[in-house]
C-alpha positions in Angstrom: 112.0 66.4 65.3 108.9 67.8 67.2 110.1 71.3 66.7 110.1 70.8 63.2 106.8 69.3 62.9 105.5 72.1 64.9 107.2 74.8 62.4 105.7 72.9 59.5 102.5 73.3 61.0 102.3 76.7 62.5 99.8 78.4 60.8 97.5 75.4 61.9 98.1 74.0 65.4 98.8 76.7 68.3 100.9 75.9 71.3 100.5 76.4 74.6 103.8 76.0 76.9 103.1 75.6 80.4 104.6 75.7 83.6 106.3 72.3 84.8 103.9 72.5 87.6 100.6 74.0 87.8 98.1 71.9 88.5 95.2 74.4 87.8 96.2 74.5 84.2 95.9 70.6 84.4 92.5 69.4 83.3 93.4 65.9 85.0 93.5 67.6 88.2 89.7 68.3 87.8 88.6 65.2 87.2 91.0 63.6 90.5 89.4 66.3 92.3 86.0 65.5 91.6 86.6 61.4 91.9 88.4 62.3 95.7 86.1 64.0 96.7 82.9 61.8 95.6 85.4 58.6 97.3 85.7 60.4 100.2 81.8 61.6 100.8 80.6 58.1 101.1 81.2 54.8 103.1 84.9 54.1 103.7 86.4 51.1 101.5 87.5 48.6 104.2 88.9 46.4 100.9 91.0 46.5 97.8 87.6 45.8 95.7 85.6 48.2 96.9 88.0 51.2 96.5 87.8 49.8 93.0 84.0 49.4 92.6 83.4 53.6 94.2 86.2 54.5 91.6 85.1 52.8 88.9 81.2 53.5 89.7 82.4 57.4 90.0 83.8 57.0 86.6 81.1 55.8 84.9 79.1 58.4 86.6 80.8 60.9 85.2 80.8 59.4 81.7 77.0 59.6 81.3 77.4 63.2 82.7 79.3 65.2 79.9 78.2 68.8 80.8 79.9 68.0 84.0 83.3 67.2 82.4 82.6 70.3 80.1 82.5 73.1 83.2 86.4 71.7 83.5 86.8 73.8 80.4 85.0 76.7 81.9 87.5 77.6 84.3 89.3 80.9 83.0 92.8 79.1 83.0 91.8 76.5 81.1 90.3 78.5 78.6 93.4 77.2 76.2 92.1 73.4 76.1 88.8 75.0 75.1 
């Protein structure tokens, strides 16, 4: 079924196979990178709810900072997401 919907629309979509594992073709592994290491830089979280409140505060850091999320796309292997 996919392979058909992807031959239908060939001359419009382009496909980008890759490997089963490569993380540095995986734009998720940026963004985990970034949260460890701003999780790991500050206070240890002696409790459940405050691993969740530096996560969650990280995130919505990085929300209000686009141009940050956007040099994920900069990287020269993930020039095919860009």
């Amino acid at each position: 079924m996919v392979r058909g919907w992807l031959t239908t629309h060939a001359e419009t979509i382009a496909v980008f196979r890759l490997p089963s594992y490569a993380p540095e073709l995986n734009l998720d592994e940026y963004l985990n990178g970034d949260l460890k290491t701003d999780v790991h830089s500050g206070i240890p979280a002696r409790a459940p709810i405050a691993l969740v409140q530096t996560v969650l505060g990280n995130m919505r850091m990085l929300q209000s900072l686009p141009k940050r999320i956007r040099k994920y796309f900069d990287h020269p292997c993930n020039q095919y997401a860009a």
